[in-house]
C-alpha positions in Angstrom: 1.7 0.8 53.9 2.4 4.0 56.0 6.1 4.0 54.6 5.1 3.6 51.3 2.7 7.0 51.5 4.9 9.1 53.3 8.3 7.7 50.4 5.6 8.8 47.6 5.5 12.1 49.2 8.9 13.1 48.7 9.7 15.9 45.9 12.4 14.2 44.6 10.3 10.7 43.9 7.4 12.6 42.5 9.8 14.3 40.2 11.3 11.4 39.3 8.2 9.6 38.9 7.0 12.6 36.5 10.3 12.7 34.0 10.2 9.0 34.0 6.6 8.6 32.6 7.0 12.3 30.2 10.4 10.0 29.0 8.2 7.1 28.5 5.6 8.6 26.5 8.0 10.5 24.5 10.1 7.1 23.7 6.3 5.5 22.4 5.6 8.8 20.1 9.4 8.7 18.9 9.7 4.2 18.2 5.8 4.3 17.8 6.6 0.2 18.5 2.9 -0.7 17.5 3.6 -0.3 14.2 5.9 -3.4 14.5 2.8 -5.4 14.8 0.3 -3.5 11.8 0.9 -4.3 8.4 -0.4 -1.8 5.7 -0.9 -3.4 2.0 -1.6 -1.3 -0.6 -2.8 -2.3 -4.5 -2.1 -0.2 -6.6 -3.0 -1.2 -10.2 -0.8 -0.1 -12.8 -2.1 2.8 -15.0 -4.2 1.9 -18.2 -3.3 4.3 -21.3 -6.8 5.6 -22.2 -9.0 4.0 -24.3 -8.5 6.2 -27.8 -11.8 7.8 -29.1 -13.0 6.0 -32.5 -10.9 6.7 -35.2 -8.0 7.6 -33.1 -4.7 5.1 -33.2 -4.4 3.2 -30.0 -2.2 4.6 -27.2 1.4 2.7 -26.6 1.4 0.6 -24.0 4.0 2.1 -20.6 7.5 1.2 -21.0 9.9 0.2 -18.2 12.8 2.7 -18.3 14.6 1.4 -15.5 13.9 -1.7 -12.8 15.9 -3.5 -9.8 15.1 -6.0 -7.0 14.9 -4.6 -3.2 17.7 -6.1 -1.0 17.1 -5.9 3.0 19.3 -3.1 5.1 17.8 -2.6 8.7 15.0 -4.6 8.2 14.3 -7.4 6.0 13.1 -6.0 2.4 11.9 -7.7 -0.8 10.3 -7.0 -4.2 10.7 -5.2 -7.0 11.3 -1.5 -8.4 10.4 -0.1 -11.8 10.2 3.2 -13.3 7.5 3.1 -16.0 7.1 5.8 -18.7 3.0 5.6 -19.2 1.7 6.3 -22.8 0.6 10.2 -21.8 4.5 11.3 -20.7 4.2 10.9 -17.3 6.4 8.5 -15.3 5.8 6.9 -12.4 8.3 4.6 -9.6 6.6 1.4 -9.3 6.8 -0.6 -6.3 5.6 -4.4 -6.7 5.5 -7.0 -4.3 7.0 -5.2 -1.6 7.6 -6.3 2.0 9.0 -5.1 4.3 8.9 -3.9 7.9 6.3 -1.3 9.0 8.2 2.0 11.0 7.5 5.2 11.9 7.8 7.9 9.0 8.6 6.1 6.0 9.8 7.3 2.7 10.5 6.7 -0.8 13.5 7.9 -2.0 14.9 8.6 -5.5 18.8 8.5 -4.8 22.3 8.8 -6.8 23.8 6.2 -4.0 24.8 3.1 -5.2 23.4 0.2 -3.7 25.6 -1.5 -1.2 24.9 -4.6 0.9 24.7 -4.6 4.8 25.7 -2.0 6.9 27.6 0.2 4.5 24.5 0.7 2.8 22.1 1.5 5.7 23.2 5.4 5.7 24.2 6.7 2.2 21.1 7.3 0.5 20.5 10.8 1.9 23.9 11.9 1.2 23.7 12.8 -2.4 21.7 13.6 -4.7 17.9 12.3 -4.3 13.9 13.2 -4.5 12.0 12.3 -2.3 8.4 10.7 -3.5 6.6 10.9 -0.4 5.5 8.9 2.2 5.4 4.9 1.8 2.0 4.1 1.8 1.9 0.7 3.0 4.8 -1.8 4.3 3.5 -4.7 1.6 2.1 -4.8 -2.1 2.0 -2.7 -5.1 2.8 1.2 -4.9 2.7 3.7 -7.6 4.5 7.4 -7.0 4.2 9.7 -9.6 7.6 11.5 -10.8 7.8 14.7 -11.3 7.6 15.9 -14.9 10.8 18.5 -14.7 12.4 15.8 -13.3 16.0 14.8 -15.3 16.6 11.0 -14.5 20.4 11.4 -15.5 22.0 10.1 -12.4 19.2 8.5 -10.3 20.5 5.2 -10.2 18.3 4.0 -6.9 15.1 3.9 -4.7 15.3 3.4 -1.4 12.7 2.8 1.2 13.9 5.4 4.2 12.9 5.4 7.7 13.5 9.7 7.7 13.3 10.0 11.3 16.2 7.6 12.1 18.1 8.4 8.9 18.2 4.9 7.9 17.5 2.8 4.9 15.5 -0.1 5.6 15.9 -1.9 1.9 17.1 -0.6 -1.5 17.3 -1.6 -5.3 19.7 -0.3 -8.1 17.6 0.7 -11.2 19.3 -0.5 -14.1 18.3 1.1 -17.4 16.1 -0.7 -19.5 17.0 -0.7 -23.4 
């Protein structure tokens, strides 16, 4: 027990002992692992058009102007992505059904980057043009993010779910225009 006192004593094994556990926290803040094991769901509902005021014609119901499924990249990803025009203008990227893996600062992004399976696609949605919608809000169920309203669709063709902090996509779906 005397050996193992005096060894602790050293300079060099207290310094070691101090960089070890400031690299160990850092590593937890940086992976934040616990989130592997915390699922968020969020349910969103779809927005109503307003109920018209007597005498006024009823509001048109939202229109799908684009919509793809989510294919898994670094994690495994599934469900569905829509943009929807809603009877006052606005537009809104609709997430349904999602699940996927939980991470540490999650995004949606509105990319130009075409859609490719496995690796190849893990890295190129950042590359290009794209819009970020904020942060996910939850790694399952049914997300609404409002669009700007200056923003010009020509040539947003995806939405991916981005992990910003390790540049990498963790599932992505091509919008196809809707007629």
């Amino acid at each position: 027990m005397g050996r193992v006192r005096l060894w602790l004593k050293r300079p060099v094994v207290i310094s070691v002992l101090v960089v070890g556990a400031l690299g160990l926290s850092l590593g937890v803040y940086w992976f934040q692992p616990w989130k592997l094991f915390v699922d968020e769901t969020v349910r969103d509902a779809l927005p109503a058009a307003a109920t018209p005021a007597a005498g006024e014609p009823a509001a048109a119901d939202p229109r799908i102007l684009a919509s793809g499924s989510l294919i898994s990249h670094e994690h495994d990803t599934s469900g569905s992505a829509r943009i929807v025009e809603l009877p006052d203008g606005s537009r809104i990227l609709r997430l349904e059904n999602l699940d996927t893996s939980n991470g540490p600062d999650l995004r949606v992004l509105l990319t130009d980057a075409p859609v490719k399976q496995g690796t190849a696609g893990w890295r190129v949605f950042d590359d290009g043009k794209h819009v970020s919608l904020g942060k996910l809000k939850g790694n399952k169920g049914d997300q609404n993010y409002a669009l700007p309203r200056d923003l010009d669709l020509t040539g947003y063709t995806s939405v991916s779910i981005w992990c910003d902090r390790f540049d990498v996509s963790f599932g992505a779906a091509e919008l196809a225009p809707r007629a």
